[in-house]
N, C-alpha and C positions, 0 to 999 in steps of 0.2 A: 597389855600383853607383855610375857616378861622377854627380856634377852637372854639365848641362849647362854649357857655360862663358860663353855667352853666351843672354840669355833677353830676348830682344825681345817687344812686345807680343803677338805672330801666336805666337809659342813656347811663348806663358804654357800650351797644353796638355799642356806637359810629360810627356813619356813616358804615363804611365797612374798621376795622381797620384804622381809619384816622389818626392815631401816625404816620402808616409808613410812610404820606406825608410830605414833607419837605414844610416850608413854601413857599405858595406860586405855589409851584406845582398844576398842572393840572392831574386831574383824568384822562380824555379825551385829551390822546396827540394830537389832530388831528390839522390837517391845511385848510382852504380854500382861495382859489383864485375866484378871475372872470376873463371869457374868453373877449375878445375885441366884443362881442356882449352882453353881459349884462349874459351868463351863469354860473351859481356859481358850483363850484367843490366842493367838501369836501371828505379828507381822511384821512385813521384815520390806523396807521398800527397794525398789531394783528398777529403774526406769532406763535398762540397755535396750528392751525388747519390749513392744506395746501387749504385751501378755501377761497371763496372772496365773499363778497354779493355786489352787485351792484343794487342800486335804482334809480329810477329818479322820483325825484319828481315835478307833476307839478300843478300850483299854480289855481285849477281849482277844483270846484266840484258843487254840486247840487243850493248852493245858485248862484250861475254863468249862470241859465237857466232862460230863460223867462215861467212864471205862464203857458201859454199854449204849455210848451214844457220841461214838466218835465220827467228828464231820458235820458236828450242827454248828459250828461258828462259818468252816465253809458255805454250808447250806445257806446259813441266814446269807451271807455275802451275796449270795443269787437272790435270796427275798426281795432284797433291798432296791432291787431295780422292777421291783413287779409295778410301783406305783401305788395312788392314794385314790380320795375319792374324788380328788380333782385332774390327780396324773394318770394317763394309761399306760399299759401295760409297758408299753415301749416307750412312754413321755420322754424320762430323764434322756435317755439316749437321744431321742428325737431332738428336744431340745437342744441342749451341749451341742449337738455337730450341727444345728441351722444357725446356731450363730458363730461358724468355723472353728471350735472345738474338738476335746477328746475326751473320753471320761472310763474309769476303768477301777478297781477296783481289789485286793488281794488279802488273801487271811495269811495268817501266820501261826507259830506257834501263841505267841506273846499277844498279838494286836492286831487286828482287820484294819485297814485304810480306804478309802474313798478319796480316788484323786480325778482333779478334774485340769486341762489348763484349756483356758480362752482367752481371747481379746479382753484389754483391760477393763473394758467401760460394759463387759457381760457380768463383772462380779458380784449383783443384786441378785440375775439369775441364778448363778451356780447357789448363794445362799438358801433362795428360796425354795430351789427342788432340794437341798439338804436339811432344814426346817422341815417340809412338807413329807418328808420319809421319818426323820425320825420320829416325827410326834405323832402322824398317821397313816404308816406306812398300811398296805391293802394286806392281812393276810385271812385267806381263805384255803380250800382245799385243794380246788382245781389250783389254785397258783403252786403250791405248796408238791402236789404231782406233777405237776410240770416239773418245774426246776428238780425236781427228786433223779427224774427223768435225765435231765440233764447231764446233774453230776455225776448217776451212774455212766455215763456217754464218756467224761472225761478221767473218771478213776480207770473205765476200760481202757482207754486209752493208754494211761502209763502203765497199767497193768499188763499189757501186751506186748513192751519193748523191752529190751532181755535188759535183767536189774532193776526193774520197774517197781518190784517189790523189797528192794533190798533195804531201801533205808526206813522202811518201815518194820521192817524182819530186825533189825541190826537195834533199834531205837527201842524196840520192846524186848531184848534181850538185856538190854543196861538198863531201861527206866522199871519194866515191868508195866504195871496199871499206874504207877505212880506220873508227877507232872514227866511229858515229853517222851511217855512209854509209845507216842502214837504220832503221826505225821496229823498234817491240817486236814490234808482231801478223805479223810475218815474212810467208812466202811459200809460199802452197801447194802450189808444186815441189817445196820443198826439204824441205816434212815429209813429203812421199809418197815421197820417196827415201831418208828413215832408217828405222833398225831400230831392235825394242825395244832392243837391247845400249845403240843408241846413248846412249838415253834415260836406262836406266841408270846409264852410264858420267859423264853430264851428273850427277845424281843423287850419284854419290860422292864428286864433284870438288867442286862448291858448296854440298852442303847438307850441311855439315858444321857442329858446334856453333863451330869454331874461324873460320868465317865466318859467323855469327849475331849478333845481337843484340837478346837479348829487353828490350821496354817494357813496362813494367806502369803504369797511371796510373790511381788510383782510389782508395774508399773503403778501401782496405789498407794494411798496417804493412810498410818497409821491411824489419825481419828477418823477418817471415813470409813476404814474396815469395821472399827472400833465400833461403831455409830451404828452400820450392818448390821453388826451381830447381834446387837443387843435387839433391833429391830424384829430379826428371826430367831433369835433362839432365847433370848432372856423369859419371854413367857410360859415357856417350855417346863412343867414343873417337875422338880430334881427325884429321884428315887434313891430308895435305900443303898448306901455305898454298898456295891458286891463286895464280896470277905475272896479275898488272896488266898490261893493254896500256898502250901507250902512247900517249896520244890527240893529245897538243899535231903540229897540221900547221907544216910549214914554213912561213913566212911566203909571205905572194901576193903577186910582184914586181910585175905590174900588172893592174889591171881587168878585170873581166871579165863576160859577159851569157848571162844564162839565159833561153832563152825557150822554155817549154812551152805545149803546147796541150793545149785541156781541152774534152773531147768531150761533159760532162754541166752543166756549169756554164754560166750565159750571161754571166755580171760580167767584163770585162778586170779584173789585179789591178798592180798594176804597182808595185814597189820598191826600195830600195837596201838591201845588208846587208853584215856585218862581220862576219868571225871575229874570236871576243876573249877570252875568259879564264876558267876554269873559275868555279864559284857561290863558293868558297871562297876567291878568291883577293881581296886587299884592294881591288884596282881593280874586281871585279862593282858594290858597291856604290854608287860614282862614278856606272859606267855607268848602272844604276839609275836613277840620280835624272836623270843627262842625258837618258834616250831616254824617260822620262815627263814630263820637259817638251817635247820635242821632239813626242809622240803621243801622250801618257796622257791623254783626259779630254776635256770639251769648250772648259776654256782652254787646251788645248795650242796650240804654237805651229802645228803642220800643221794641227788642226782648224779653226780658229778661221781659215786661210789658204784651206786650196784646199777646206773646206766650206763654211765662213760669207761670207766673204768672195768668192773669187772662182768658188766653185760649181763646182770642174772636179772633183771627186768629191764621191762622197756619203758614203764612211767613210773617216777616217783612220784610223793603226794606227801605235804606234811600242811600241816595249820590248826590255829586255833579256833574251834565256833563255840559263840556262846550264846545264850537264852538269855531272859530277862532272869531268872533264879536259879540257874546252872552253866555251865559249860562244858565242855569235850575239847580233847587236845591229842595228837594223834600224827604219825607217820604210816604209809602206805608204799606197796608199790605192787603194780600191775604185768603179770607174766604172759609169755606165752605158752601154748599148749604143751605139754612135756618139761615146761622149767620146774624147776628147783625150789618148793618151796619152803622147805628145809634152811636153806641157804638164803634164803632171802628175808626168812624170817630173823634167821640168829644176827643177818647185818644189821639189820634194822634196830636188834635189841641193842648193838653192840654200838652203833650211833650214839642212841640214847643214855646208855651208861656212860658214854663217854660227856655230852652234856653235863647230863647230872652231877658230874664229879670234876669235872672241867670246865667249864660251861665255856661260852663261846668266845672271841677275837674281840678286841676292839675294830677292827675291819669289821667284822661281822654287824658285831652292834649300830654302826655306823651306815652299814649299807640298808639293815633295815628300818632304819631312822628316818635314812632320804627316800626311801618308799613308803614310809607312811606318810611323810612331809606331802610326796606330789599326790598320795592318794585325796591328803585334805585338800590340795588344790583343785585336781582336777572334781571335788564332789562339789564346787563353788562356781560349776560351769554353766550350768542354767538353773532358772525358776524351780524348776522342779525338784532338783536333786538340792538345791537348800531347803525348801518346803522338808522333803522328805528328811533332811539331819537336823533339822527343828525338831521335826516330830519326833524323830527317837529319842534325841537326847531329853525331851519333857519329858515323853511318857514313859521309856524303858529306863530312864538313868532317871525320874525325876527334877533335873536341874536341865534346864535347858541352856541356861548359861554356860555348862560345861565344855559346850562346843566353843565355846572362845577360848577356854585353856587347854584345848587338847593340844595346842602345838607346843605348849611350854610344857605339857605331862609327856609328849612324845621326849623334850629334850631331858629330859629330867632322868628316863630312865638309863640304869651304870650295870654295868660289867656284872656288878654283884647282885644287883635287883634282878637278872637275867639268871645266874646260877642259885640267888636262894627260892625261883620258883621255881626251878628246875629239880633241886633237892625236895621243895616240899611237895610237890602234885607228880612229879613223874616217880614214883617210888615203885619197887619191885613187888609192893604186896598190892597197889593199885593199878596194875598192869591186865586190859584186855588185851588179848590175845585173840586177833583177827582173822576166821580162816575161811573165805568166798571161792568155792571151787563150784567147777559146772556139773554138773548132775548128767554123765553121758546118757544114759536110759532117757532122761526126761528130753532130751534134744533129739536122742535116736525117733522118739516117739512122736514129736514136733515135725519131722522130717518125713516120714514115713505113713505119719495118722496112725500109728499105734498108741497113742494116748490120750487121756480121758481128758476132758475138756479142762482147759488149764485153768487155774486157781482165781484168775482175773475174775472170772463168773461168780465169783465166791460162794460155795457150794451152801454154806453154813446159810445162804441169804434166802428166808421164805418169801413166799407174795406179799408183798405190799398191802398192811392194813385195814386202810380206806381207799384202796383203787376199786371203788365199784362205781362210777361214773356218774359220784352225785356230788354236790355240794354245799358248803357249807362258807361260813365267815369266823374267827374266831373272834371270842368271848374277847375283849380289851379289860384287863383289868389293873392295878398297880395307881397311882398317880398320876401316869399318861391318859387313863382311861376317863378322867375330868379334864383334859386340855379342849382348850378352845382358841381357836383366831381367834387375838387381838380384835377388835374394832380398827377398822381401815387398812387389816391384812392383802395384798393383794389377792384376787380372785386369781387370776392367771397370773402364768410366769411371766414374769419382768422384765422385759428383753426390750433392752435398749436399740440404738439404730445402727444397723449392720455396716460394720467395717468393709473393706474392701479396698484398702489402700496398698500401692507393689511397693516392696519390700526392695530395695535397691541394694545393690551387692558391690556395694566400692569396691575395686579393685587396681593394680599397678601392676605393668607385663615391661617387661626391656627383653632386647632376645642378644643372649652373650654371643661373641666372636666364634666361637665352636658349633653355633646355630640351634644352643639351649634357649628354650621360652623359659624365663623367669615369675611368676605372677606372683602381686603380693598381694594377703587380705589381712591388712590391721586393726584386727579389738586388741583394746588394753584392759578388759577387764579381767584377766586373771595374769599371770605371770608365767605363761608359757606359750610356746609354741611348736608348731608341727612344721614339717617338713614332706610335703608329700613328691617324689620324682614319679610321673604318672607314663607309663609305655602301654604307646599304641597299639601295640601286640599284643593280643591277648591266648589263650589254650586254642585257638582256632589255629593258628601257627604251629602250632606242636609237629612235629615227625610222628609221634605216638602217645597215646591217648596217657596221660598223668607227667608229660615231661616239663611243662611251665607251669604246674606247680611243682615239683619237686625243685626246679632251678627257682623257686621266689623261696619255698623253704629253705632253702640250704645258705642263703646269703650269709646267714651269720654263722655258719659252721667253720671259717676258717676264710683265710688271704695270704698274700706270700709276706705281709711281717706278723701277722696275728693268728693263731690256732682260734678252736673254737670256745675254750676253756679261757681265754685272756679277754675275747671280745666280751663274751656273759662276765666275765669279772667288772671288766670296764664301764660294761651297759648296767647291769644291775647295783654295782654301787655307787652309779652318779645318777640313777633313778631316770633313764634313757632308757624307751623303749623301740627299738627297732624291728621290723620283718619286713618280708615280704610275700604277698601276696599276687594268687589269680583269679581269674574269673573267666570266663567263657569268650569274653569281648575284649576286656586287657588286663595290664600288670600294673600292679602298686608294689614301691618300697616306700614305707612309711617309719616318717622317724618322729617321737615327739620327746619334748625334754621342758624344765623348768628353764629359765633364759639364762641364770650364769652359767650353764653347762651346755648351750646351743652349739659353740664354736667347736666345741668336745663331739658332739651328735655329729655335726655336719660333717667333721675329722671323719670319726669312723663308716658312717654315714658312704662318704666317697671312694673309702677305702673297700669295701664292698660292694660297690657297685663297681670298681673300676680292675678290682685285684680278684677277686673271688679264687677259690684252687679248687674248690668240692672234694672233700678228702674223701675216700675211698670208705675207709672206715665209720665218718660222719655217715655219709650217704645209707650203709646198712644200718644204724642207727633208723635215722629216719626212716626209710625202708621198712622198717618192723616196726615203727609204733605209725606209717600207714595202713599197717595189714593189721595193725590193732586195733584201729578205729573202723576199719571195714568189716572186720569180722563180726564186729557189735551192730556199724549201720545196716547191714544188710542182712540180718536181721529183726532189723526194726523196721514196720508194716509202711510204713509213710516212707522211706527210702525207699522201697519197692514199686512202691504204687509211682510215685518221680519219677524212679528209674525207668520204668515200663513208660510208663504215658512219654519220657522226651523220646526212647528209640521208637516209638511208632509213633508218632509224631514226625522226627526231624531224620528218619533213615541214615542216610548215610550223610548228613552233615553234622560239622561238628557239635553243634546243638544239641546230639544226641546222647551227648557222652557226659559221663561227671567230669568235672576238674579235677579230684584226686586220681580219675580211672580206677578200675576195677581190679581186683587181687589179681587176676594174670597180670593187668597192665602193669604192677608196679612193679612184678618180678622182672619184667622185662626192662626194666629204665637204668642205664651205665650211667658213669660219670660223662661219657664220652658227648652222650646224647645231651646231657644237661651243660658242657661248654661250648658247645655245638649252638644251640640256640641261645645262649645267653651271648655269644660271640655275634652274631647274627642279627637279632632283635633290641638289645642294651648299646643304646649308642643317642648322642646327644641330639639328632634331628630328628630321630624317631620319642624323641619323650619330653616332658615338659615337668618341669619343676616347681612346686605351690611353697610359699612361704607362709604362713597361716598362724596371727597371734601377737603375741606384744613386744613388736620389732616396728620400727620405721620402714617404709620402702625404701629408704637407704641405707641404712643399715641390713637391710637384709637382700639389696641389691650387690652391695659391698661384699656378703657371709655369700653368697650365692658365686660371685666373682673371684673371690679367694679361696674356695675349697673344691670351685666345677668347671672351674672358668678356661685350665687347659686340659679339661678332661677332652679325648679326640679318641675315635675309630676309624682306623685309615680305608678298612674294606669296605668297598662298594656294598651299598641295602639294595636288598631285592625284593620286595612286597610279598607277600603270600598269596597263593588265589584261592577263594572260598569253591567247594563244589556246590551246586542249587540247590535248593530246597526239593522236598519232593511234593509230588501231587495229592491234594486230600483224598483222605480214604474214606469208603459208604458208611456210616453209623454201623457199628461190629463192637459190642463187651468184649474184653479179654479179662479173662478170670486168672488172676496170680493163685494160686492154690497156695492155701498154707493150714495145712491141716493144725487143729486146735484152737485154731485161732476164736474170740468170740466177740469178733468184731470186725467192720468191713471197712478197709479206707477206699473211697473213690474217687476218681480222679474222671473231669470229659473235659474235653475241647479239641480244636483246631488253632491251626497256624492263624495266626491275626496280623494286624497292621504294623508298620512303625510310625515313628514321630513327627516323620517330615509329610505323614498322609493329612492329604485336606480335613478326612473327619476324624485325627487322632481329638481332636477337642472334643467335638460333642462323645464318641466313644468314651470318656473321661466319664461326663456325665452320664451318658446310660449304664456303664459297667457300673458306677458306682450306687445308685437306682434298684442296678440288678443283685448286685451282692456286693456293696463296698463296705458295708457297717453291719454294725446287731439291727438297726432297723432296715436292713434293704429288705425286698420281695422274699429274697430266696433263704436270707437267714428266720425272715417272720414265718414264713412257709414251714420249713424243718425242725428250727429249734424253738420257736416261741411259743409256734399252733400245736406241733405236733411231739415235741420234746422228741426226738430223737435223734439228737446230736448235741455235741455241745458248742459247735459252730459251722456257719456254713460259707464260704465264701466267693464272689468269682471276680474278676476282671479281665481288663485288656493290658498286659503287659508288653511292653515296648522294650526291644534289646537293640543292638547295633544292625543287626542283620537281619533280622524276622522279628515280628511281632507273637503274641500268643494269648489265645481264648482260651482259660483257663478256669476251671471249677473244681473246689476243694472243697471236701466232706468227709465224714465218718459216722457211722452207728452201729449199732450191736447186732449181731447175727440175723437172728429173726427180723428186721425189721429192713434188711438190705436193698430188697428188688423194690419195696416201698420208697426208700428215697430215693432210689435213681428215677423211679417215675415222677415223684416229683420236680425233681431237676428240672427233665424234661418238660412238665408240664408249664415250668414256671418259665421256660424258655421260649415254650409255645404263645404263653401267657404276653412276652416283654414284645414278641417279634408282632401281637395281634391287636393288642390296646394301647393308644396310647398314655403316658406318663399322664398324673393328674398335676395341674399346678403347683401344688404343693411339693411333690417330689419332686418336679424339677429347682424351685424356688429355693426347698431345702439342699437339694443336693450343690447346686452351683454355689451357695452363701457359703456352706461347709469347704467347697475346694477353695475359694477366695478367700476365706476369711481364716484359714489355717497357714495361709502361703507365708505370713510375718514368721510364725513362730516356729516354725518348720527352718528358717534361716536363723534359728538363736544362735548360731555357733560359728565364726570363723570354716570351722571344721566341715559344716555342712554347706557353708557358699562353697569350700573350695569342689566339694561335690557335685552342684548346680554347673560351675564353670568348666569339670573337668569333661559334663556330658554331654555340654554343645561341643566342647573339641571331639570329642571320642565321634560321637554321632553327626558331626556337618553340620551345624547348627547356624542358623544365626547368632551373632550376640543376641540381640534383643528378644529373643525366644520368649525369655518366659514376661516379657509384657505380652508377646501376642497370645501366650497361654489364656492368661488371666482373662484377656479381653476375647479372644475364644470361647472361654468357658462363660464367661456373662451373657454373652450374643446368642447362645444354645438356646433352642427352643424344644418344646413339646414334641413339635412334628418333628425337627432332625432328630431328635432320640430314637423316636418310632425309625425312623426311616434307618437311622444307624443302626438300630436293631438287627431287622430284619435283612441287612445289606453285608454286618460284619457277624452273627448268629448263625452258622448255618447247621440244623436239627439232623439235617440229611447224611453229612460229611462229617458226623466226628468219632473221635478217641473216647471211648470209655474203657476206663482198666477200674478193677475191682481187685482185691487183696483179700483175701476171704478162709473162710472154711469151705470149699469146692464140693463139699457136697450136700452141705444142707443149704444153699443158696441157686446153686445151677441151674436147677430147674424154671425156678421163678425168674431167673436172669435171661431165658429162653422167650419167655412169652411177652419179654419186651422190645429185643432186638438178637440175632446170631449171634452165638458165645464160643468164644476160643477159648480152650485152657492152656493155660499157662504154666509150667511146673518149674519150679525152682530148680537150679545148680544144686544138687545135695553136698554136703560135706562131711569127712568122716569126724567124726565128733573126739577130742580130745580121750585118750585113753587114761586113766586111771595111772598114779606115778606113787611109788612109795615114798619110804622118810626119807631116801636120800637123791629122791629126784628122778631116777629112772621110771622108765614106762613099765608096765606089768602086763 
């Protein structure tokens, strides 16, 4: 590793302590090999946490589909879990969570991944059901509709939250049919008009060992991994290298303007963007650091212009993404109804000329330096997230090595390598020109039901080729089509002997002379730490619904020696991240930083917590980009359906309420309110302070006594008193009406338990049983038997105050009053039979034997500890969890069931098209309708911004 060459004051955070490396040393010990079929291994040992991630990456994603068949790399991504002749349907997933696991899965443009993490001494398993997919995964037809099924489920989904279709609208305006014309989750047409062959065919072409790349990162020994792989995948024979498109477009001779209309969104979005250069290529980096001073942050130069300043949006947005054979580079910013986009467009040009011709500060340079610096740090924070920067840098950069010289190419880059990319990719003749306005007609008609069913259904999509309700297996052909187990291949998966050991959470508390609790959790495995001050007061306190959060937002808008523009200077260029946050139960201000600049964090840190002013004008800042983000959520199906199920549900406690609160509420919130309760609530014996990361308990006993230690509040604390919960209500649908819509989110349950209830343990076990995974009851039920959804979920959630039985689903129009019946029936089902051994067996192994890895993080002990204080806990809670959850049996499930289940008493809300569902919603239970707050839909503004 090299040394920095220049180390100015602002630099002194050096990489992530890079003194301690000796020259020459590798941040990243790891090794890779390839197998005798062209397979590459890579691993990398880490023995903080008795866990192992396992990826495999393979070298496949959306630009890899042909124009009329966009969405089969996603597609196969669902195949993959259908299983073999040895695995069923649900195997993989069964397996991975019995032996306290997680496993998941995601396409991309570039490359599909398969991630798994378990206990260490599981990683023959996680091989072997990755072997047994790729070389014989199951494809047939029924599988093949199923999942088809599926994914329709989950395109409807985005497809129905306002912009759901933009970046796919926006993506095929610059690429065309060419690479990256199309997003990954493709197009409902184009899967209803393939056949299984086809599917297959996709199958032998990329999922070949010889385009793979397996990551192992975990408490394991490189030649054992090593030794693994060759075991499962070296016999595996290699297939013809698939041929690269070619993605670099011809250069764009002069400018050009996009402007789409957006039927669900109400925000105009208006932007400039540039085609520019794949992630790999030495000028990304440049770019990087240019368009995050141009719009990263709130000292960026757009923010800080047309937010703070001259108010003509309420979000900027600037960055660089890029692809494996392209990239995009781009400033943004987000108006409200009636702004000026005129005026926001010519700032923004006018930014960027000014860049290009100036380019930017050594301040500038510097500050985005120390934020790439902590961004490396903090991706070096678990299993996982190295697994995953392995894998890109093999597969997308080729050099996986390269990840150990990114902190010497971060330092490397100068003042001029920043203005000559700025010269050569942001040029005037390579200028899109961004114009996202809402489409009043299309929202009037959304509001009203004068409009024809929206576009999510995708009109262009016929029936479905082979859905005639036979099937088939496809033909295997290619080189995999002769693969055989080895002689002495395991029959079954491989599963070692089930972990179950508690996970202990060292920790140190002193309580300072002010009657602040102190508490420290020391890892040194990376070079930073958090700071968490955690107040016992949470939105339940409020005077009015949205005021503790607006008073945890505003911390850093200003103090009486600091505005809000000096503290984002401060925080963003020593790579210091600060807020504050709510929640329904309490308050968090969270500070984290790299450790030469802790004593800096803690400074400002204090000084906001202790000085805060809430400027006036800060405040309508915020203020507008709340009403910005509500105007978008509530519009979106699933914030509705929330919203409705917590007010009937929780009446008039606060439970009912969002923590932002709703557009009146925000109008309604002064300064006055927000000193009011932060006077009130912010005070040293009401919160407790977490230290968390690579500090000594005295040292950071000391950092805690030096910057809190006379922090005091002379005015007497006064508790707040909760009002009661209310009484459950008889089983009653309530229909949210939302005309167009072509999909239904639903939401049932009742009020449930908390934590300190004798049967929160076994409920653990049953909720999880009932829908805690892809393989519970209720998700095999919907989405695996019947494909009609793309997941289904439910449990027992535990809050400070009330518990909650909770059930989460979605499906497409037609198929609505079908799944609420099943719901039901599967409820009928959990409260009448009991668990089969195996469910429980599996399900208690999976809560036990995930409990280590789930504590990978400083970050997440201070979590664990903050919620026996919040909640009255014992210390020792969560041994009596674990040994709770092992003691469960069969019969307490049943009996849990049927004790915390009640069929009779609950909430069902529905989010729907209200009149092609009604009816059938009747003959299952009494239906209320629900109709939305209408709003008047943004009027139409000319060139210079006025309304018309």
């Amino acid at each position: 590793m090299q040394i920095m060459r220049r180390v100015p004051a602002v630099a002194s955070i050096v990489l992530f302590s890079i003194s301690s490396l000796s020259a020459g040393e590798r941040r990243y010990a790891f090794q890779q090999a390839e197998l005798s079929n062209g397979m590459k291994v890579i691993t990398l040992e880490d023995f903080s946490c008795p866990i192992v991630a396992v990826q495999v990456w393979y070298h496949v994603g959306s630009k890899n589909e042909e124009p009329g068949r966009q969405g089969f790399a996603h597609m196969f991504e669902h195949m993959m879990f259908r299983g073999t002749d040895r695995l069923g349907e649900t195997g993989h997933f069964d397996n991975v969570r019995r032996v306290g696991g997680d496993c998941n899965a995601y396409t991309a443009f570039d490359q599909t991944v398969y991630i798994q993490e378990v206990p260490s001494n599981q990683l023959e398993l996680v091989l072997w059901l990755e072997s047994e997919r790729m070389a014989f995964l199951k494809i047939d037809k029924k599988g093949f509709e199923t999942e088809r099924k599926v994914v329709e489920e989950e395109l409807r989904q985005g497809h129905n939250r306002p912009y759901g279709r933009m970046p796919e609208r926006v993506l095929g305006e610059i690429f065309g049919t060419h690479c990256y014309g199309w997003t990954p989750g493709g197009q409902i047409a184009h899967l209803r008009q393939a056949k299984v062959e086809e599917v297959s065919a996709f199958w032998d072409k990329y999922y070949a060992p010889n385009n793979a790349t397996l990551v192992v990162v975990g408490a394991v020994r490189h030649a054992d991994v090593q030794a693994l792989a060759r075991k499962y995948f070296e016999w595996i024979p290699a297939c013809p290298q698939p041929e690269r498109p070619e993605c670099a477009l011809p250069p764009q001779k002069k400018s050009r303007t996009i402007k789409l209309k957006e039927d669900k969104g109400p925000l105009p979005i208006i932007g400039v963007g540039y085609v520019t250069v794949p992630e790999s290529h030495p000028d990304h980096l440049p770019l990087e650091i240019l368009m995050g001073a141009l719009g990263g942050g709130e000292s960026s130069r757009l923010y800080k212009d047309i937010v703070k300043d001259r108010k003509i949006a309420q979000v900027a947005i600037g960055g660089a993404f890029a692809f494996e054979g392209n990239g995009l580079a781009g400033g943004a910013g987000v108006l409200l109804p009636f702004g000026n986009k005129k005026e926001l467009m010519k700032a923004i040009k006018s930014h960027i000329s000014d860049v290009r011709e100036k380019g930017i500060t050594a301040d500038e340079l510097e500050k985005m330096k120390n934020q790439l610096r902590r961004g490396e740090v903090q991706g070096a924070m678990t299993v996982a997230s190295k697994a995953g920067l392995l894998g890109q840098y093999a597969v997308l950069f080729g050099d996986a090595e390269r990840i150990n010289r990114r902190m010497a190419e971060i330092d490397a880059v100068t003042l001029e390598d920043v203005q000559r990319v700025a010269k050569k990719y942001l040029t005037k003749s390579g200028a899109i020109h961004l114009s996202i306005e809402p489409d009043a007609a299309g929202i009037v008609g959304s509001l009203f039901g004068g409009k024809k069913k929206d576009d999510a259904e995708d009109p262009d999509a016929k029936p479905p080729v082979e859905d005639d309700g036979t099937n088939r297996v496809a033909r295997r052909t290619g080189p995999k089509a002769a693969a055989a187990r080895p002689e002495g291949f395991p029959e079954k998966p491989p599963m070692a002997e089930l972990l179950d050991e508690f996970a202990e959470m060292p920790h140190t508390e002193r309580t300072l002379d002010n009657k602040l609790r102190v508490v420290v959790v020391s890892n040194h495995e990376v070079p930073m730490a958090n700071l968490v001050l955690g107040v016992r007061s949470g939105a339940w306190t409020e005077p009015r619904p949205g005021v503790a959060n607006a008073t945890m937002s505003m911390l850093t808008k200003g103090t009486k020696s600091r505005d809000a523009k000096k503290i984002a200077e401060q925080l963003e260029s020593s790579a210091i991240n600060l807020s504050g946050s709510a929640d329904m139960d309490t308050c968090r201000v969270t500070c984290s930083a790299l450790i030469p600049k802790l004593d800096l964090a803690a400074e400002i840190m204090r000084d906001v917590i202790e000085n805060p002013t809430f400027p006036r004008d800060e405040l309508d800042i915020m203020t507008k980009q709340l009403k910005v983000g509500l105007m978008v959520s509530t519009r979106t199906p699933e914030y509705l359906a929330d919203r409705e199920f917590r007010q009937l549900l929780y009446g008039r406690h606060p439970y009912s309420r969002t923590v932002t609160g709703e557009m009146e509420d925000v109008d309604k919130i002064t300064r006055d309110d927000l000193s009011a309760w932060w006077g009130e609530h912010i005070r040293p014996e009401n919160c407790v302070l977490y230290v968390a990361g690579d500090i000594t308990p005295s040292d950071a006993f000391a950092l805690a006594e030096k910057r809190f230690g006379d922090w005091k509040v002379d005015r007497p604390y006064a508790p707040a008193e909760l009002p009661p919960l209310p009484d459950r209500k008889k089983t009653h649908i309530y229909l949210v009406d939302r005309p167009g819509s072509v999909q239904s989110q639903i939401r049932a349950g009742h009020v449930g338990i908390k934590r300190d209830d004798p049967r929160y343990f076994a409920s653990r076990v049953m909720a999880n049983i009932f829908g805690g995974g892809f393989n519970s009851r209720l998700n095999k039920a919907i989405r695996v038997e019947k494909g009609l959804t793309y997941g289904a979920r439910a449990g027992m959630a535990a809050q400070r105050f009330a518990g909650e039985m909770k059930i989460s689903t979605f499906t497409k129009t037609p198929t609505t009053a079908d799944t609420v019946r099943t719901i039901l029936a599967e409820i009928e089902k959990m409260r009448a039979e009991s668990p089969t051994p195996d469910e429980v067996a599996d399900t208690k192994s999976y809560l036990t034997g995930s409990f280590p890895g789930d504590r990978e993080t400083p970050q997440s002990v201070v979590g664990d500890l903050w919620l026996i204080e919040t909640e009255g806990l014992p210390k020792d809670y969560f041994r009596k969890y674990l040994e709770g959850i092992k003691s469960t049996t069969a019969d307490a499930v049943l009996k849990t069931a049927k004790e915390l289940i009640d069929p009779e008493n609950m909430v069902i809300v529905v989010v729907g098209e209200g009149k092609e569902i009604k009816d059938d919603l009747e003959k299952i239970a009494p239906v209320t309708v629900v109709n939305q707050p209408t709003e008047t839909p943004a009027k139409e503004e000319d060139e210079g911004g006025k309304a018309s």
